[in-house]
C-alpha positions as CSV (number, residue, x, y, z in Angstrom):
1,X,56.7,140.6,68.9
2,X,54.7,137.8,67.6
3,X,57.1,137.6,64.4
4,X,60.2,137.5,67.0
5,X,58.7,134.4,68.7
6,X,57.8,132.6,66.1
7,X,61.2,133.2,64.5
8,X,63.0,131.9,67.3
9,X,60.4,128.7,67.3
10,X,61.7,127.8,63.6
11,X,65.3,128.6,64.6
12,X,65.3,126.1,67.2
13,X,63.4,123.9,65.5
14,X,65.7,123.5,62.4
15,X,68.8,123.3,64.6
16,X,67.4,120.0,65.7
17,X,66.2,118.4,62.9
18,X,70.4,119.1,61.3
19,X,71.6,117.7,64.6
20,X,74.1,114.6,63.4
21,X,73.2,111.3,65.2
22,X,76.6,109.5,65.1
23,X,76.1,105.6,65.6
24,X,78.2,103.9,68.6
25,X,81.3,103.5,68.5
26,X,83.1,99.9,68.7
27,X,86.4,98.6,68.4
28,X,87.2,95.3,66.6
29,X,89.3,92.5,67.8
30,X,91.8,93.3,65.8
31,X,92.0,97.1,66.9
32,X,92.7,96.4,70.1
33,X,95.7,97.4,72.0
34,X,97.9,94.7,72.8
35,X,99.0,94.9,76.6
36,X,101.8,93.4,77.8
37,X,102.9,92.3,81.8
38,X,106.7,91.5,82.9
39,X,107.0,89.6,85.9
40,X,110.9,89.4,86.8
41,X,112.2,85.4,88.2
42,X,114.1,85.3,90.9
43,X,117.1,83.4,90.4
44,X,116.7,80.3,93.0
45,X,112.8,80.2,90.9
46,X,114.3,79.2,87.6
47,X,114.6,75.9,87.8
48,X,111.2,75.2,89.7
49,X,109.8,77.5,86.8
50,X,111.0,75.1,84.6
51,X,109.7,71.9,86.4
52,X,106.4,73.6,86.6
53,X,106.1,75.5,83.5
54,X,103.2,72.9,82.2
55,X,101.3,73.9,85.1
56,X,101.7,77.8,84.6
57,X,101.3,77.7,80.9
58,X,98.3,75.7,80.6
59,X,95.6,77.8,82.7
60,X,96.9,81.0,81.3
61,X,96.6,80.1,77.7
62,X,93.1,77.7,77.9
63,X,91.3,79.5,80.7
64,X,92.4,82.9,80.4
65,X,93.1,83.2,76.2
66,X,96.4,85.2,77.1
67,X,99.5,84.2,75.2
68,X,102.9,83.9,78.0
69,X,106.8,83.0,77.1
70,X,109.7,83.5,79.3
71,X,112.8,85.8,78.3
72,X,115.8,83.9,79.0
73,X,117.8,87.9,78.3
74,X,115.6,89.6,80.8
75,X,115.1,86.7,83.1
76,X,110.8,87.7,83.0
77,X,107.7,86.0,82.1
78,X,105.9,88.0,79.6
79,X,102.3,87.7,79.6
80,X,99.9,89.4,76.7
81,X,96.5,89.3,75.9
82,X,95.3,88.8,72.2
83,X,92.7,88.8,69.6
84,X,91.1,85.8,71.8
85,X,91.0,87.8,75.1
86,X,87.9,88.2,76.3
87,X,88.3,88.5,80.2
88,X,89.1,92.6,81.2
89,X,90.7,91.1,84.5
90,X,92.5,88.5,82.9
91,X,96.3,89.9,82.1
92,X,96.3,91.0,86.2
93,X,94.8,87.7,87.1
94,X,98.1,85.9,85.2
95,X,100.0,88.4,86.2
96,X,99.0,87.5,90.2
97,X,99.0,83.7,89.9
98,X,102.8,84.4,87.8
99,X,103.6,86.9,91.1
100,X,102.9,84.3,93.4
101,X,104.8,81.4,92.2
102,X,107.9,83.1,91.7
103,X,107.4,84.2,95.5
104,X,106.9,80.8,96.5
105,X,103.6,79.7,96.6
106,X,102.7,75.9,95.0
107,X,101.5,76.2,91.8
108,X,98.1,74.4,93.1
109,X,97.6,77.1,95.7
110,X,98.7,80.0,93.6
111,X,96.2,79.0,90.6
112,X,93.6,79.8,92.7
113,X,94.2,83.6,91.8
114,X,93.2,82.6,88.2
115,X,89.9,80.6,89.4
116,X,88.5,82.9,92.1
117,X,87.7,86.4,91.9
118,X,88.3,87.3,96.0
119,X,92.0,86.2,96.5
120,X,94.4,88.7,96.9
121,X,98.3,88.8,97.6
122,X,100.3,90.5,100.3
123,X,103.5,91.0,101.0
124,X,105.5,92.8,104.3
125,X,108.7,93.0,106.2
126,X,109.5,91.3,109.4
127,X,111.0,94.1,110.3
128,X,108.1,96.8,109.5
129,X,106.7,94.9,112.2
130,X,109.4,95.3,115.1
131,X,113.1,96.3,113.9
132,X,115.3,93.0,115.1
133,X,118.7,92.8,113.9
134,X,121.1,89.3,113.6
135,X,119.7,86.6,116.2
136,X,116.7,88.3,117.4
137,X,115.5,88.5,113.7
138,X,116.2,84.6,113.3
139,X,113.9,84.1,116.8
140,X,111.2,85.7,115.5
141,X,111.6,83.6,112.0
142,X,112.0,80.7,114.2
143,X,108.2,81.6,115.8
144,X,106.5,82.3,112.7
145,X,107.6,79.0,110.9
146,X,107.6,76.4,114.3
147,X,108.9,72.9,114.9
148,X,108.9,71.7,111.5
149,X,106.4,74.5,110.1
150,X,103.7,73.7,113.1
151,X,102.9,77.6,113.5
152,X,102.9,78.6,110.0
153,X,100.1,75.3,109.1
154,X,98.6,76.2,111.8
155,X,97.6,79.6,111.0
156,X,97.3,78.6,107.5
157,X,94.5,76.2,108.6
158,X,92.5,78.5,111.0
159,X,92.8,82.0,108.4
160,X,92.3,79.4,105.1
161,X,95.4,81.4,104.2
162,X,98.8,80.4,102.4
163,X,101.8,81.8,103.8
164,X,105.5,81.8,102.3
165,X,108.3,82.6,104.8
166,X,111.2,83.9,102.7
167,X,114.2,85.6,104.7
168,X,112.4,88.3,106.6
169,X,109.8,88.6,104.0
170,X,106.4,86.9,104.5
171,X,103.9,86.4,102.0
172,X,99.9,85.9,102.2
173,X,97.4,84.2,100.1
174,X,93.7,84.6,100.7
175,X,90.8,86.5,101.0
176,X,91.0,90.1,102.0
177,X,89.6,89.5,105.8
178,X,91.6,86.0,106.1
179,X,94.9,88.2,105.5
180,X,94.1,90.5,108.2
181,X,93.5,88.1,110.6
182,X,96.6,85.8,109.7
183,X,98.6,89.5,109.2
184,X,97.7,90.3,113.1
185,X,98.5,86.7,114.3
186,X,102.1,87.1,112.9
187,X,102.5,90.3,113.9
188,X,101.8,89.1,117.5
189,X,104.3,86.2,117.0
190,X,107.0,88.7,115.9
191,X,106.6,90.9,118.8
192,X,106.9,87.9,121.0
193,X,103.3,86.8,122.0
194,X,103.2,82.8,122.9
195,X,102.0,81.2,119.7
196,X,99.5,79.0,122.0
197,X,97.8,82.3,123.1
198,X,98.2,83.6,119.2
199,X,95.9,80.3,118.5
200,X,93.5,80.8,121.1
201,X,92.6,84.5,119.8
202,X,92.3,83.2,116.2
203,X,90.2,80.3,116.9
204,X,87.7,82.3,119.2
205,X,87.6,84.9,116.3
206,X,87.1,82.5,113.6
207,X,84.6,80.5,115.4
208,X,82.7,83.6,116.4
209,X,82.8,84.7,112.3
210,X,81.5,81.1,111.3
């Protein structure tokens, strides 16, 4: 019985001494997988695209090491990383600050994606709001922009949000609370709050936050 044991003791014992030890593995720059993000232009962007394309390309190529062009056959910017990408979040932080200027954001507010870590975008439907139709979906655009874009800066200001009105489409910029709160405020101006009671409710809220 003692034989059996001490058997079992060198059997063990020699299966752990022939146990391989593998060093870690590691993958060098040039091994790594290119990745690749299309973001499609809308037609009415190309020529601001243009104009701006300074302003796009610089931050994405010196800050962010990722190498961009624009396909005049598929009508996309094509942003990739490369051998000098170093960033993980980088191609979806290009990819954002691309997203947002072809929605309609200033390229000063939208490179904010690519220097801040808590700014997100998001995007809805007037009408997933309250279904309007014709005139009553122009009166509710009407409130959300204002007299000359009053309502819109103003909510802008109070939420430190941007906002793009586009058709029945609104875009926000900002930080995921900010959103919420400018989100509610517009979806009380689309079902036909008064926008002085809309500001009244943001301010006390913000106030109350700071």
């Amino acid at each position: 019985m003692a034989s059996d044991e001490k058997m079992d003791q060198t059997a063990n014992t020699g299966t752990e001494s022939i146990r391989p030890s593998f060093p870690p593995v590691t993958v060098s720059a040039t091994e790594r997988k290119t990745e690749v993000r299309k973001v499609p232009v809308p037609p009415h962007r190309y020529t601001p695209l243009r104009d701006q394309w300074m302003k796009i390309f610089t931050p994405v190529v010196d800050h962010l090491k990722l190498q961009i062009r624009f396909n005049l056959k598929t009508k996309t910017v094509e942003i990739r990383t490369c051998t000098d990408t170093t960033n993980a979040n980088a191609l979806q932080k290009a990819a954002d600050f691309v997203k947002a200027f072809t929605l309609g954001f200033e390229v000063d507010d939208a490179v904010a994606l690519i220097r801040l870590d808590d700014l997100y975008l998001e995007s809805f439907d007037i009408k997933d709001v309250k279904t309007l139709k014709g005139d009553h979906l122009s009166r509710a655009i009407g409130r959300l922009a204002g007299k000359s874009g009053k309502t819109r800066y103003m909510i802008e200001n109070i939420t430190k949000t941007r906002i793009v009105l586009a058709g029945s489409k609104v875009h926000i910029m900002g930080s995921y609370q900010n959103i919420l709160s400018a989100r509610r405020a517009i979806s009380k101006l689309i079902l036909g709050s008064p926008p002085a009671k809309v500001y009244g409710k943001l301010r006390s809220v913000h106030a109350a936050v700071i």
